[in-house]
VOPA-639424 format. One record per residue: residue number from 0; residue in one letter; chain; x, y, z of N, C-alpha, C, O in turn. Coordinates in Angstrom, 3 decimals, m for minus. Each point is the difference from the previous one (the first is absolute). Layout:
<recs>
gupa  midren  bapa  n_c1  n_c2  n_c3  ca_c1  ca_c2  ca_c3  c_c1  c_c2  c_c3  o_c1  o_c2  o_c3
NUM  A  A  X  Y  Z  X  Y  Z  X  Y  Z  X  Y  Z
...
</recs>
This chain:
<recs>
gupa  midren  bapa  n_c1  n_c2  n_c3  ca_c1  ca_c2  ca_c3  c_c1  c_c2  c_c3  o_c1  o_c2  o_c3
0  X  A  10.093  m19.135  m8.146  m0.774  m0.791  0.940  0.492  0.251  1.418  1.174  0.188  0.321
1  X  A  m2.275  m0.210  0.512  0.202  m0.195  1.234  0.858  m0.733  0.852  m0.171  m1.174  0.329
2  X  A  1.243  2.025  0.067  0.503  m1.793  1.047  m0.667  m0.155  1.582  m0.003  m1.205  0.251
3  X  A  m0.419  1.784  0.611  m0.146  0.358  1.016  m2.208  0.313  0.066  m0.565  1.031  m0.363
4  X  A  m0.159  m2.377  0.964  m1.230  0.436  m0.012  m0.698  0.063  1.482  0.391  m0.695  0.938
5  X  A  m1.395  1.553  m0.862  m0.701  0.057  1.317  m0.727  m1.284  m0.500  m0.640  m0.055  m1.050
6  X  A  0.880  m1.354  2.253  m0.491  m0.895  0.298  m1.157  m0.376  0.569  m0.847  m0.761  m0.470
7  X  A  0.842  1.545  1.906  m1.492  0.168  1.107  0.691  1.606  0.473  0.906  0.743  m0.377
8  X  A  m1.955  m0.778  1.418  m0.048  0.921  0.729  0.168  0.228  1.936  m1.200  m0.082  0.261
9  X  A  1.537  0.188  0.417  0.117  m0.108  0.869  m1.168  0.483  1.436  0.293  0.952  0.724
10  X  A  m1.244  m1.556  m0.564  m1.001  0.244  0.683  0.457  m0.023  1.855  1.137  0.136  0.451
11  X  A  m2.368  m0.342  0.311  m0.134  0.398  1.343  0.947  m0.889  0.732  0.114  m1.083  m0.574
12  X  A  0.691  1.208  1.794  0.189  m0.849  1.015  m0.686  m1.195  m0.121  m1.183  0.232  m0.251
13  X  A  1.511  m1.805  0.348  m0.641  m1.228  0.904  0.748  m0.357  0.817  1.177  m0.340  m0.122
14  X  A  m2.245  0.431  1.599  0.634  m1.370  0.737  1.034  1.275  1.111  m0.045  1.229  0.063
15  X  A  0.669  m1.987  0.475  0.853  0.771  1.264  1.656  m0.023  m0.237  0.851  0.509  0.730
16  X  A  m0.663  m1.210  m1.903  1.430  m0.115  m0.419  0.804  0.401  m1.149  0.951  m0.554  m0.551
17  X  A  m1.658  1.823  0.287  0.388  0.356  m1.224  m0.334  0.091  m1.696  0.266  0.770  m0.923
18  X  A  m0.878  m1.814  1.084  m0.185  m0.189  m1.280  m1.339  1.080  m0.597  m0.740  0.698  0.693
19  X  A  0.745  m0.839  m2.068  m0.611  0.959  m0.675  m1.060  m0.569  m1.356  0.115  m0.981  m0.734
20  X  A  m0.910  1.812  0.781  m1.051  m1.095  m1.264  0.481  0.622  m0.820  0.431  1.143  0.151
21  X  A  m0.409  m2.345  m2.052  0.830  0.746  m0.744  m1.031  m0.305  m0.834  m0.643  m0.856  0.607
22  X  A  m0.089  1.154  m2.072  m0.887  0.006  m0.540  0.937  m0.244  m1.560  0.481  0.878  m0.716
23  X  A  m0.446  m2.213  0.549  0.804  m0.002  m1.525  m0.935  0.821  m0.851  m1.211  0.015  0.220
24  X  A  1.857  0.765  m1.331  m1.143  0.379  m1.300  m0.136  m0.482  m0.835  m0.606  0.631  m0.865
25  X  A  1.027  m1.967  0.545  0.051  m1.034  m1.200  m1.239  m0.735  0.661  m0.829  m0.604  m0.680
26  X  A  0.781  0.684  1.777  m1.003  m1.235  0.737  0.518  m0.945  0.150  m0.861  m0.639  0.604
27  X  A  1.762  m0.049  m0.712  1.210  m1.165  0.641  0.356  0.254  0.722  m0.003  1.183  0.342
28  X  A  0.501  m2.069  0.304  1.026  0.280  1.489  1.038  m0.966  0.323  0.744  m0.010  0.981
29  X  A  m0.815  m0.882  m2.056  1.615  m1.159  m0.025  1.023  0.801  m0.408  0.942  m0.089  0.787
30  X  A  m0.740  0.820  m1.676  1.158  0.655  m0.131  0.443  0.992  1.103  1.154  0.240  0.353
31  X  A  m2.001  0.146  m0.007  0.576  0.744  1.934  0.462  m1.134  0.903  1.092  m0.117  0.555
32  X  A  m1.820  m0.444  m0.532  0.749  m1.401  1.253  1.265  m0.537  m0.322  0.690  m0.677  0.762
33  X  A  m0.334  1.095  m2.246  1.588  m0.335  0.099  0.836  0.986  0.048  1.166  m0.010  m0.395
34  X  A  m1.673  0.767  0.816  1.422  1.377  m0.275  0.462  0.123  1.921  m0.576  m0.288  1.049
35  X  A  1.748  0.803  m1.381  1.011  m0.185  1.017  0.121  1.340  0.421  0.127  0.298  1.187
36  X  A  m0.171  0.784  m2.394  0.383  1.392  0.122  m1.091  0.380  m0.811  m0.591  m0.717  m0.807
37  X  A  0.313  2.197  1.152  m0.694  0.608  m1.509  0.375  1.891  0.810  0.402  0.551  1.025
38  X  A  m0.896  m0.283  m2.381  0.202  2.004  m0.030  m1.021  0.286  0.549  m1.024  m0.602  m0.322
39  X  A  0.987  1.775  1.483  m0.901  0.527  0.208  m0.358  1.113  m0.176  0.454  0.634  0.953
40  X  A  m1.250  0.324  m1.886  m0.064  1.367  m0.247  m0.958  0.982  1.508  m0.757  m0.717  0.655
41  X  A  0.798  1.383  m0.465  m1.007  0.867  0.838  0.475  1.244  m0.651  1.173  0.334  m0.165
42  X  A  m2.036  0.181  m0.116  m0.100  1.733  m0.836  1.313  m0.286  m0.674  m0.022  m0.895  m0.844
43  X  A  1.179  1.516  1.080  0.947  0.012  m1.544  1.102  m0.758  0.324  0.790  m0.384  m0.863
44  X  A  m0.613  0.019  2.596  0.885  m0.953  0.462  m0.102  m1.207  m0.121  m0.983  m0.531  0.514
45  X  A  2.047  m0.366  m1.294  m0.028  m1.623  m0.504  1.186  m0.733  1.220  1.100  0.501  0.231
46  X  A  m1.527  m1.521  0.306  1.015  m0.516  0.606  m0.185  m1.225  0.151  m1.111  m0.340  0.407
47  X  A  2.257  m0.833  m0.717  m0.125  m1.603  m0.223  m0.355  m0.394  1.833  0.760  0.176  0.952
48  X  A  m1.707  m0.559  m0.950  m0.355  m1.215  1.514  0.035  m0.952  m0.253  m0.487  m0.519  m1.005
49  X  A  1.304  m0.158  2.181  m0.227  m1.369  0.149  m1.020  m0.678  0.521  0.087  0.049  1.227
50  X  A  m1.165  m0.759  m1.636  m0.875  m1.190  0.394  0.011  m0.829  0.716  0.101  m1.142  m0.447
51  X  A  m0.207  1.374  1.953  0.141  m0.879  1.009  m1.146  m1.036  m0.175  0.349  m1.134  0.328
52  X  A  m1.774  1.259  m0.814  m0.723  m1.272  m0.067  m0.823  0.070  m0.369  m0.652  0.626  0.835
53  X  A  0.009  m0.858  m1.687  m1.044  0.014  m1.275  m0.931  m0.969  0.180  0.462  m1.131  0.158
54  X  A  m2.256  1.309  m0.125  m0.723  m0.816  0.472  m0.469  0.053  m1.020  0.565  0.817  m0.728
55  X  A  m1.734  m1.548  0.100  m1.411  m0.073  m1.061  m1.486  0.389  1.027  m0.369  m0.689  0.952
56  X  A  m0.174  1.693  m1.344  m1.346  m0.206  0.914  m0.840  0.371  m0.772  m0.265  1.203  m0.010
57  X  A  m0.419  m2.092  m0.876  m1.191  0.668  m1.034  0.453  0.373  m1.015  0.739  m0.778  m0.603
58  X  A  m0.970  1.887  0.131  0.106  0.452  m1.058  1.646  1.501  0.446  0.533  0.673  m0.882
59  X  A  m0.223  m0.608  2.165  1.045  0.881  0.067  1.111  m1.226  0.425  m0.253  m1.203  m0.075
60  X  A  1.549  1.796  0.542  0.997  m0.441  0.548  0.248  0.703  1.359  0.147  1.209  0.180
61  X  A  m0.125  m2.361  0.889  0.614  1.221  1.205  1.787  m0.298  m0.101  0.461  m1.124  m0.201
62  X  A  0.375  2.354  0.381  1.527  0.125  m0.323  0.085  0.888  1.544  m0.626  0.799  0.696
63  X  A  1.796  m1.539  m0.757  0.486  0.839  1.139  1.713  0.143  m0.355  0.776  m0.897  m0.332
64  X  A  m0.570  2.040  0.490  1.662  0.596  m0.551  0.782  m0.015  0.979  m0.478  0.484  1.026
65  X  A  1.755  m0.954  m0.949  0.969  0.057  1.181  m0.078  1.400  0.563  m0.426  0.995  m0.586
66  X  A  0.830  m1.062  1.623  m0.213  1.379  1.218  m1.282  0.287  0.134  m0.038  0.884  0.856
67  X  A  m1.250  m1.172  m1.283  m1.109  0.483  0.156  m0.878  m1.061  0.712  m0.812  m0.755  m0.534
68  X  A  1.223  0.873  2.201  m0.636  m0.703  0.547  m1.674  0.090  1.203  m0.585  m0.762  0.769
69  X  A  0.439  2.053  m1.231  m1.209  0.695  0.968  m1.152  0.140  m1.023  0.038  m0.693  m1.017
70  X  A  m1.037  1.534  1.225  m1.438  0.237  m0.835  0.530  1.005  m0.241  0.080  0.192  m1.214
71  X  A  0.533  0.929  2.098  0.550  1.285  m0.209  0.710  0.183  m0.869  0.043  1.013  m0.700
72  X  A  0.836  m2.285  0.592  1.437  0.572  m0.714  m0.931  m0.514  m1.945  0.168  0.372  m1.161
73  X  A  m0.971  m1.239  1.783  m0.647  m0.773  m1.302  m1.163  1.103  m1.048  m0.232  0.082  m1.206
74  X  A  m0.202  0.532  2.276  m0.904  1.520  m0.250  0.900  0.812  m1.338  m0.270  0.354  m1.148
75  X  A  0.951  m0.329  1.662  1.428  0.935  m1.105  m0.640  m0.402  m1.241  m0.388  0.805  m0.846
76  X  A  0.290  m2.005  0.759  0.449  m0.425  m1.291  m1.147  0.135  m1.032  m0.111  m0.137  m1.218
77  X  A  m0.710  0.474  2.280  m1.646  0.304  m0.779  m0.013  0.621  m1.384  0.086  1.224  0.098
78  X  A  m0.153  m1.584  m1.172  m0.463  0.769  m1.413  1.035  m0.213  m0.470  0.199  0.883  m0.834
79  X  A  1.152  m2.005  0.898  1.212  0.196  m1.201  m0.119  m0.663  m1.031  m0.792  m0.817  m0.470
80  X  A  1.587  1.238  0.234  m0.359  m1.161  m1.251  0.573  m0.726  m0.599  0.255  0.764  m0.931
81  X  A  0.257  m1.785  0.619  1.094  m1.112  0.069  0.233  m0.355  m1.470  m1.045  m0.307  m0.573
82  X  A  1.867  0.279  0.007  0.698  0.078  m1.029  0.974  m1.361  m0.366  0.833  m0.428  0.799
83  X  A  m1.087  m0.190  m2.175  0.784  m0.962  m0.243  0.395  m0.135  m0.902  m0.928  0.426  m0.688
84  X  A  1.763  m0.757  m0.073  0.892  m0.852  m1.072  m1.042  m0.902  m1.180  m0.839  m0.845  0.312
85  X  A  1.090  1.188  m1.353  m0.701  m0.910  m1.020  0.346  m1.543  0.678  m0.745  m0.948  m0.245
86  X  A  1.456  0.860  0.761  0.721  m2.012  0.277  m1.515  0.205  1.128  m1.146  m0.312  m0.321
87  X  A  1.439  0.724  1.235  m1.204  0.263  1.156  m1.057  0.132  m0.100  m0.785  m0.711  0.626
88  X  A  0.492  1.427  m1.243  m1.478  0.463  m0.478  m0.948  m1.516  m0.323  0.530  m1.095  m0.187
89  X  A  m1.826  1.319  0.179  m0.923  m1.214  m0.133  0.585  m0.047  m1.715  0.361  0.874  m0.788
90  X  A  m0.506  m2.566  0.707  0.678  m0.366  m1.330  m1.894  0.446  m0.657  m1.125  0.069  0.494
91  X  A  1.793  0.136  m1.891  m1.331  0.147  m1.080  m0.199  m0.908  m0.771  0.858  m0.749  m0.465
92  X  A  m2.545  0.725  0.164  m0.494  m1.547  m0.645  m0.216  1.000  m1.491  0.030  1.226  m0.097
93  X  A  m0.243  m2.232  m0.928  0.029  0.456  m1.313  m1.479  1.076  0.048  m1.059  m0.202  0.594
94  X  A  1.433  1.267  m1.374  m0.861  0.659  m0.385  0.580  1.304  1.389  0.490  1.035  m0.453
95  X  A  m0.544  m1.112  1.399  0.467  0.625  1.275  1.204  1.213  m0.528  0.792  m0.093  m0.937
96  X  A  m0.949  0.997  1.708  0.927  1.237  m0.031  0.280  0.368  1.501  m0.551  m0.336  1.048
97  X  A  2.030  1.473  m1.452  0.128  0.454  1.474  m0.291  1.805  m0.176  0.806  0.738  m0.567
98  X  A  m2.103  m0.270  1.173  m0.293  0.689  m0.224  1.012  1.388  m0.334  m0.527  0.764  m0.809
99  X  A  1.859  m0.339  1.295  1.036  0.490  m0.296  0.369  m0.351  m1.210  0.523  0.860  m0.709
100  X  A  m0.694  m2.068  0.256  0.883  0.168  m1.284  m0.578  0.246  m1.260  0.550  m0.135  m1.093
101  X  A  m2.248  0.684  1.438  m1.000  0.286  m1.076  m0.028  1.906  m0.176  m0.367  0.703  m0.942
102  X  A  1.198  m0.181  2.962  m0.221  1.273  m0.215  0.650  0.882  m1.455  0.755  m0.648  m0.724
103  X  A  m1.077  2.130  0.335  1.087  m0.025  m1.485  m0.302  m0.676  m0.827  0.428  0.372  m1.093
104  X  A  m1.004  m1.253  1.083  m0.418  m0.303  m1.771  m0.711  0.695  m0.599  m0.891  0.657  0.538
105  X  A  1.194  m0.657  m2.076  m1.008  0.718  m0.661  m0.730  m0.896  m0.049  0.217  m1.191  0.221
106  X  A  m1.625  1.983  m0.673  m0.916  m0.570  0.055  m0.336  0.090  m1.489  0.579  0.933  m0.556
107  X  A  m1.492  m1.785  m0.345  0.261  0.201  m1.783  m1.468  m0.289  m0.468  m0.421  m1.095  0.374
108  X  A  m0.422  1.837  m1.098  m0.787  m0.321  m0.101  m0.114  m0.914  m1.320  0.644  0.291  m1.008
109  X  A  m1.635  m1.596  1.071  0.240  m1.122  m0.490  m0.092  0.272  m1.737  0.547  m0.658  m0.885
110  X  A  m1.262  1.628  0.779  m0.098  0.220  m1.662  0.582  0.192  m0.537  0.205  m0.682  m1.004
111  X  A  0.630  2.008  1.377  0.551  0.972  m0.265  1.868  m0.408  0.518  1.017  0.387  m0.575
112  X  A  m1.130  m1.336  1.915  1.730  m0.368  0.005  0.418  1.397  0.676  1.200  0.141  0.231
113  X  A  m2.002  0.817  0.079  0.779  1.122  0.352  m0.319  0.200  1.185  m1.107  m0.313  0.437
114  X  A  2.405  1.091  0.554  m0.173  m0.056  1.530  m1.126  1.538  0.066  0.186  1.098  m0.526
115  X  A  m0.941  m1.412  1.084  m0.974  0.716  0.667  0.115  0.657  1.704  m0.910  0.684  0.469
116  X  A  1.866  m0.946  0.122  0.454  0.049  1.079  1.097  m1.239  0.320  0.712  m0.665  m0.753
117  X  A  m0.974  0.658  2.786  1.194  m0.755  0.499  m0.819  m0.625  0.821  m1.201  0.240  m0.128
118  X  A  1.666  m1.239  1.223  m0.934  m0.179  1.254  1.007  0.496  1.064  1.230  m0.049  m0.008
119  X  A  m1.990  0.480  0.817  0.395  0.797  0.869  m0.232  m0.570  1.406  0.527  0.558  0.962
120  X  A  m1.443  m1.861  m0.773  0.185  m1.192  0.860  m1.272  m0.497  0.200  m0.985  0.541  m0.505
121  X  A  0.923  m1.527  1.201  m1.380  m1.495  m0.097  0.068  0.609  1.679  0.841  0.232  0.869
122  X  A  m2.373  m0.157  m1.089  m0.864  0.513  1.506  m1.354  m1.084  0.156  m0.654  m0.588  m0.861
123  X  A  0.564  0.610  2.194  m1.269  m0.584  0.103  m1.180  0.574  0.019  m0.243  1.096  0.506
124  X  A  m0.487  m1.778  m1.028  m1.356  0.749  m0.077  m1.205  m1.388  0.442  0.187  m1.216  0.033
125  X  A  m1.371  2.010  0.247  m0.955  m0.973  0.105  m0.530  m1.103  m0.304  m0.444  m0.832  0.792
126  X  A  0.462  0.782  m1.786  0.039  m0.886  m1.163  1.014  m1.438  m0.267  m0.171  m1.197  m0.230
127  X  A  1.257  2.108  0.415  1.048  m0.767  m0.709  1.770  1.093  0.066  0.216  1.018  0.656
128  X  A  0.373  m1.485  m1.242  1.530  1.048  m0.139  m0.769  0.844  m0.914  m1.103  m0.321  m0.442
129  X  A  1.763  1.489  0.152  0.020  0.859  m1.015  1.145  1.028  m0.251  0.386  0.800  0.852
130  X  A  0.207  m0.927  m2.348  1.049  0.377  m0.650  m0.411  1.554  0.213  m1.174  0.257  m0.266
131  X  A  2.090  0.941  0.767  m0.230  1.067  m0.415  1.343  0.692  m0.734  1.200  m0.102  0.251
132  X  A  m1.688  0.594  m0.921  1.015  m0.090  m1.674  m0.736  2.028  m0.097  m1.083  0.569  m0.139
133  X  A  2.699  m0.174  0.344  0.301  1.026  m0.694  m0.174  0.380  m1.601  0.780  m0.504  m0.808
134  X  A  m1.553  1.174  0.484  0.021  0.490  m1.343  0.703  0.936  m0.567  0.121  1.038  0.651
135  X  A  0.497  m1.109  m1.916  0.748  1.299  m0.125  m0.438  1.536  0.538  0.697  0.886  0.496
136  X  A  m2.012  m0.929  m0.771  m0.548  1.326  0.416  0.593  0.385  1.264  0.134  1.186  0.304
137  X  A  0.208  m2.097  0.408  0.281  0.147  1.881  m1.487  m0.774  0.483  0.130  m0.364  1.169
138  X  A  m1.525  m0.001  m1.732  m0.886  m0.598  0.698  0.312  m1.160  0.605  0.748  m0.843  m0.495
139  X  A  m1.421  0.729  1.818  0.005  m1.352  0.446  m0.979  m0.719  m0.359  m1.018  0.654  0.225
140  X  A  0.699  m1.891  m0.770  m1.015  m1.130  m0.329  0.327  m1.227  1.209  1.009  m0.634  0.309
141  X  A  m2.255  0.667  0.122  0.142  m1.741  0.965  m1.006  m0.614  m1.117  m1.011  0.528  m0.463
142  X  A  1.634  m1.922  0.133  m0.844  m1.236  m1.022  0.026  m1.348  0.967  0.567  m0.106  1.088
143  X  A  m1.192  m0.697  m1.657  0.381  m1.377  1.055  1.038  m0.434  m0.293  0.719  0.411  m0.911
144  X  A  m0.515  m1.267  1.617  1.462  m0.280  m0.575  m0.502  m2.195  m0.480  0.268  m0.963  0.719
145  X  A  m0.782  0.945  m1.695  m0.777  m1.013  m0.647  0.278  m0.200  m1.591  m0.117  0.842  m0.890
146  X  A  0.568  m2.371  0.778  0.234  m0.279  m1.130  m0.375  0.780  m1.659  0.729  0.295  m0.947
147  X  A  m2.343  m0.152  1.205  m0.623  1.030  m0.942  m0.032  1.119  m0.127  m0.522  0.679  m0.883
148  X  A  1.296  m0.294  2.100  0.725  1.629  m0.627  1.248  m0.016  m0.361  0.345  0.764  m0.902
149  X  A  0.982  m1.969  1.757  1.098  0.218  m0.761  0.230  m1.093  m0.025  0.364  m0.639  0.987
150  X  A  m0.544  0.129  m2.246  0.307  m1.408  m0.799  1.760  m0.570  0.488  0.378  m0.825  0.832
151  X  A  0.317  1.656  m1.730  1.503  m0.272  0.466  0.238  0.811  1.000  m0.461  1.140  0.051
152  X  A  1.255  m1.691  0.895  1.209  0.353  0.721  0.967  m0.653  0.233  m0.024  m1.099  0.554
153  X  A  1.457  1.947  m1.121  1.276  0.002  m0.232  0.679  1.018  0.493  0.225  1.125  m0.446
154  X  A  0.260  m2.001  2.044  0.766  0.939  0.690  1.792  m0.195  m0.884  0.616  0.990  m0.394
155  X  A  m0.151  m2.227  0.266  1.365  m0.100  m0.524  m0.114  1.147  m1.659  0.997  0.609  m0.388
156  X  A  m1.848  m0.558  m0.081  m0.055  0.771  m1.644  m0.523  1.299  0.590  0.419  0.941  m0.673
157  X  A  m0.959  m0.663  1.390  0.238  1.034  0.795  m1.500  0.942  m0.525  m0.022  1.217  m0.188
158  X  A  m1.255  m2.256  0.018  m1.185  1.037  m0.401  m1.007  m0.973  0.555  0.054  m1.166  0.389
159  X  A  m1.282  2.365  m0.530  m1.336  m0.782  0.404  m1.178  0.364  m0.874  0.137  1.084  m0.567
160  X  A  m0.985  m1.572  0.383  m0.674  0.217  m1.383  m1.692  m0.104  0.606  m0.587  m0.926  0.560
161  X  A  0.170  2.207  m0.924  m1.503  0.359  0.243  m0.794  m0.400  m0.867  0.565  0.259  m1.062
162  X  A  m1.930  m0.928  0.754  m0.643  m0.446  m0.717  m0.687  0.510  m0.451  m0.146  m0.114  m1.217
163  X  A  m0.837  1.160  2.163  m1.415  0.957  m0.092  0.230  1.074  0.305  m0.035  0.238  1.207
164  X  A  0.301  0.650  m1.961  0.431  1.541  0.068  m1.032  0.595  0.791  0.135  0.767  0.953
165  X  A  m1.126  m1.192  m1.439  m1.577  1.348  0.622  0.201  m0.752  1.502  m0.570  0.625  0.895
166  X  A  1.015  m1.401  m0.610  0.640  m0.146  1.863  0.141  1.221  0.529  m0.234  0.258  1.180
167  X  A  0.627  0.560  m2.038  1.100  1.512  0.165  m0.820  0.854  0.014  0.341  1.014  0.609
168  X  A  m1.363  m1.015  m1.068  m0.989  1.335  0.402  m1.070  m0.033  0.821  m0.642  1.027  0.219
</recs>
């Protein structure tokens, strides 16, 4: 399992003092208003910032990080991507997953009990999420990612279970 998850994302400059729009991906934003510190990735560089002041505005958070007190210096920060701690991370309601800890599973088809592939990660699509799950062959499959295609999921037992095979062709 995952210890370490991309939380939001780090969007445009607001305002004249730094701060930065942050776009949670859980769609919450109480668990950002309490953090003090968090990781920041940009391309392959990770580095802990400190949180000088954390607002709620809608559906994002405006944050502003110690030393980053201009639009300029706030510009930088455009596209990172902020990284947290299972303790940090938005808490999960029953039935709820953290999309990391579903990546790597096999995937089993329900009749048969046998892995048919892996998932290879939960994307958005139009619709709705959708699971795209590696097949042994090497194919990629995108399915929805909806109760009636995978009945169980068991990230701790470590599988996920497909219902409707002809999904697959």
């Amino acid at each position: 399992m995952t210890d370490k998850f991309i939380v939001a994302l780090v969007g445009p400059p607001f305002g004249l003092d730094g701060f930065v729009k942050v776009r949670p991906l859980s769609g919450e934003v109480e668990h950002l208003l309490k953090l003090k510190s968090i990781t920041v990735r940009r391309g392959e560089s990770e580095q802990r910032l400190e949180i000088e002041e954390c607002k709620a505005s809608g559906t994002h958070v405006l944050v502003r990080f110690t030393g980053i007190t201009t639009p300029e210096k706030a510009k930088t920060m455009t596209g990172a991507q902020l990284l947290a701690g299972r303790d940090e991370a938005a808490p999960l309601q029953s039935g709820e997953f953290y999309i990391e800890d579903l990546k790597g599973l096999p995937v089993l088809a329900e009749a048969e009990k046998e892995a048919i592939g892996s998932i290879k990660d939960i994307v958005e699509g139009g619709g709705g999420d959708l699971v795209e799950v590696r097949l042994h062959s090497g194919e990629i499959k995108l399915i929805p990612f909806r109760k009636e295609f995978f009945p169980e999921i068991n990230p701790k037992e470590g599988s996920v279970t497909l219902k409707n095979l002809w999904i697959l062709e």
